[in-house]
PASEZA-87123 format. One record per atom (N, C-alpha, C, CB): x, y, z. Coordinates in steps of 0.1 Angstrom, whole numbers, padded with zeros to 4 digits, always signed. Glycine has a CB too. Example, Ala and Ser with C-alpha at 12.3 -4.5 7.8 and 13.67 -1.06 7.14 Angstrom:
+0132-0057+0078+0123-0045+0078+0132-0033+0078+0113-0045+0090+0128-0022+0071+0137-0011+0071+0129+0000+0079+0141-0006+0057
END
This chain:
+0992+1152+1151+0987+1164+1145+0989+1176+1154+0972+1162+1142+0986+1176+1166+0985+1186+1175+1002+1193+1177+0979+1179+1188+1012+1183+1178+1026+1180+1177+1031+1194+1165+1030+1162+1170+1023+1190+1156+1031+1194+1140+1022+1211+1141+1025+1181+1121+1009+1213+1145+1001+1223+1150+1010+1234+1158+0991+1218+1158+1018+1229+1170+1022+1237+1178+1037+1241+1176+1019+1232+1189+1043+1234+1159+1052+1239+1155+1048+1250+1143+1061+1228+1153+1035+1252+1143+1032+1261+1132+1032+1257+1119+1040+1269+1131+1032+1241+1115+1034+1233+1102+1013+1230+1100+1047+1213+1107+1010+1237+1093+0997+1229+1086+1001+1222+1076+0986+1238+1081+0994+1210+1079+0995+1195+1072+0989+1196+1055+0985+1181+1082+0998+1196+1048+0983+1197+1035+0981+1180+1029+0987+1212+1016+0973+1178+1036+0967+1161+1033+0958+1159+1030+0966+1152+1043+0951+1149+1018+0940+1147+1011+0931+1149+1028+0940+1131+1001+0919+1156+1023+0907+1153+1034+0899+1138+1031+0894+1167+1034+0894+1130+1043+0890+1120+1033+0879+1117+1044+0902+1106+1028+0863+1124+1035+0850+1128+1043+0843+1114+1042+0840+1144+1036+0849+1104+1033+0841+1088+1029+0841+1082+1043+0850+1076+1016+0854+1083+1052+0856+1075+1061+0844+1072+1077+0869+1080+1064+0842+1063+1078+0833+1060+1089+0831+1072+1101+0837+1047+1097+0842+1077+1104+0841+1088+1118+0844+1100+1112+0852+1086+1131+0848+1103+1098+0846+1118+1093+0863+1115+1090+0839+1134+1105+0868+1125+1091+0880+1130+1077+0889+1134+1094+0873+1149+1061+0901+1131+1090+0911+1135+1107+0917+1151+1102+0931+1119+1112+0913+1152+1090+0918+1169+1090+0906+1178+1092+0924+1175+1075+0904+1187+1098+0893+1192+1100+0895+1204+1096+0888+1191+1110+0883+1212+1097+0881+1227+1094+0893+1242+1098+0867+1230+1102+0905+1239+1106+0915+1248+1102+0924+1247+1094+0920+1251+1109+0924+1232+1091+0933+1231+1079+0925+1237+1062+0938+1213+1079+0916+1232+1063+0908+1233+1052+0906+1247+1047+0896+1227+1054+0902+1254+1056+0896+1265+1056+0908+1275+1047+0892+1269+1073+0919+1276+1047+0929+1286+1042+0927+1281+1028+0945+1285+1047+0936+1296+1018+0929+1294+1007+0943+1288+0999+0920+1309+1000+0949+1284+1004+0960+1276+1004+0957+1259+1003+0966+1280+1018+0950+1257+1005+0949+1243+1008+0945+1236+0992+0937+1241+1022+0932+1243+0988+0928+1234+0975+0942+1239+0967+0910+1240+0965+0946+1247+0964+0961+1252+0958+0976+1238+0957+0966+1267+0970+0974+1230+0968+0983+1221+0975+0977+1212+0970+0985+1221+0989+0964+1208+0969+0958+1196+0968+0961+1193+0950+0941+1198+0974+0957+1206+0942+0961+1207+0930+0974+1206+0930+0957+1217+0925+0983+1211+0932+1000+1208+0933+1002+1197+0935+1008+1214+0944+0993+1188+0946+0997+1176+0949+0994+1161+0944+0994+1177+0960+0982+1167+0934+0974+1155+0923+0988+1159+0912+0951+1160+0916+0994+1171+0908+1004+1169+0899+1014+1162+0899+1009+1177+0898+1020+1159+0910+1030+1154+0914+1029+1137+0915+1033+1161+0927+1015+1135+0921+1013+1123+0919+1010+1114+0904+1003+1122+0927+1009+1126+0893+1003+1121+0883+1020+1117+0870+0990+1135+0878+1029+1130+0878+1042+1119+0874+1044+1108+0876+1052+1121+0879+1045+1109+0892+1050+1091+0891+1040+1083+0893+1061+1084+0903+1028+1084+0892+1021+1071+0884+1028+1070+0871+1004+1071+0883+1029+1080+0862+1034+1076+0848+1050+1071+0849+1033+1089+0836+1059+1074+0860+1068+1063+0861+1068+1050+0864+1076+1065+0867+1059+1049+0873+1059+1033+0873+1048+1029+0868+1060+1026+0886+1039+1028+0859+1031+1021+0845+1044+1022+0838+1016+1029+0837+1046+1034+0832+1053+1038+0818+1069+1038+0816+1049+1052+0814+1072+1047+0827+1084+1048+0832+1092+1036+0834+1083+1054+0842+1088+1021+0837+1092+1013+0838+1104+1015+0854+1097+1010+0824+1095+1023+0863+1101+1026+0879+1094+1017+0890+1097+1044+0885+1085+1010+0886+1077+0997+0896+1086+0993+0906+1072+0981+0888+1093+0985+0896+1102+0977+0904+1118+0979+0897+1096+0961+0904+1126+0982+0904+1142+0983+0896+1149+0972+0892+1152+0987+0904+1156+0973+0879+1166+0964+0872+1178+0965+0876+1167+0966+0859+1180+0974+0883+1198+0974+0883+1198+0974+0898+1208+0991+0875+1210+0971+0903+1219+0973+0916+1227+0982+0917+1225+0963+0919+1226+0991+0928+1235+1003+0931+1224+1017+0933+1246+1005+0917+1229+1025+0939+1226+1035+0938+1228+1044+0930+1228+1039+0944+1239+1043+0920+1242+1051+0909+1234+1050+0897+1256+1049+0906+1233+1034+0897+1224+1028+0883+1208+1030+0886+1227+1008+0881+1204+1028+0899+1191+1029+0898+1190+1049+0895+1184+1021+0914+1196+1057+0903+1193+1069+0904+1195+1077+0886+1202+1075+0917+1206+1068+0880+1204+1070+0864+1191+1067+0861+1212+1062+0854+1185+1054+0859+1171+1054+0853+1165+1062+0857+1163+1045+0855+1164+1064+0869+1150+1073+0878+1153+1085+0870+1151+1076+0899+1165+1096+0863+1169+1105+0857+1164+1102+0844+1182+1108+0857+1165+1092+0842+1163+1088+0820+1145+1090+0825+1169+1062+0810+1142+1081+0832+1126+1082+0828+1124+1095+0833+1115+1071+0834+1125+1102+0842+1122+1111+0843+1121+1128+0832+1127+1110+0852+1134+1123+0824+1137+1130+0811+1126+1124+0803+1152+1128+0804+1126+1114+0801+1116+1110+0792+1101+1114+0791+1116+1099+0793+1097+1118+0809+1083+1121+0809+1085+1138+0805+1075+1118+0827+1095+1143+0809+1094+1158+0803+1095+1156+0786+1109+1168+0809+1101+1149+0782+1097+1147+0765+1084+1145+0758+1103+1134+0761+1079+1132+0767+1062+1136+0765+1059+1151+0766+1051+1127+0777+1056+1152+0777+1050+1166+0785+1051+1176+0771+1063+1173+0802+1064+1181+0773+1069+1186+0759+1061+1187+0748+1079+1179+0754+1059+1176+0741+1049+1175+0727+1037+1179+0731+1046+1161+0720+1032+1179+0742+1021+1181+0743+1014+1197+0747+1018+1170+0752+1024+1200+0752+1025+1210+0750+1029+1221+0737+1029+1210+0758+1031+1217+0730+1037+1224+0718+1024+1222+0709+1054+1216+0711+1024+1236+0699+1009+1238+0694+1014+1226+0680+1003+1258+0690+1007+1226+0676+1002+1213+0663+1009+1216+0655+0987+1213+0654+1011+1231+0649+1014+1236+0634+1030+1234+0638+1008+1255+0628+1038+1231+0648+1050+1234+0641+1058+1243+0649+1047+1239+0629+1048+1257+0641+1054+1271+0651+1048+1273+0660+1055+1285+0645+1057+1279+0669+1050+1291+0682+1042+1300+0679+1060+1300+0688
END
């Protein structure tokens, strides 16, 4: 931590206050108004690929290669923007 501090990098890492000796990020990271912003950015990101690997069928890979797996990882990933999509689009139809 101190390492990544004295290159000017603030860490944006879940705080985690449950743990027996308190949380290893403390109050300068927290404190910027930057940080809940990241945390929200960062529950997004995670909430893709949990839906790739339940839904996405990304758990575990079918194919061999780099070419074949990095296609799927592209198809499902299209696919979650397809969901995303409807769901965003209002009911009636039109804009």
């Amino acid at each position: 931590m101190a390492t990544w501090r004295a290159l000017g990098v603030t860490p944006h890492v879940a705080q985690n206050t449950a743990r027996r000796g308190g949380s290893a990020i403390d109050r300068r990271t927290t404190r910027h108004p930057g940080y809940p912003v990241s945390q929200q950015k960062r529950k997004r990101v995670e909430e893709i690929f949990g839906w790739l690997k339940t839904i996405g069928l990304q758990r575990q890979t079918r194919f061999r290669g780099t070419a074949r797996v990095a296609w799927m990882f592209v198809f499902a990933t299209a696919a979650y923007n397809l969901v995303r999509m409807t769901r965003l689009l209002p009911l009636g139809g039109s804009p």
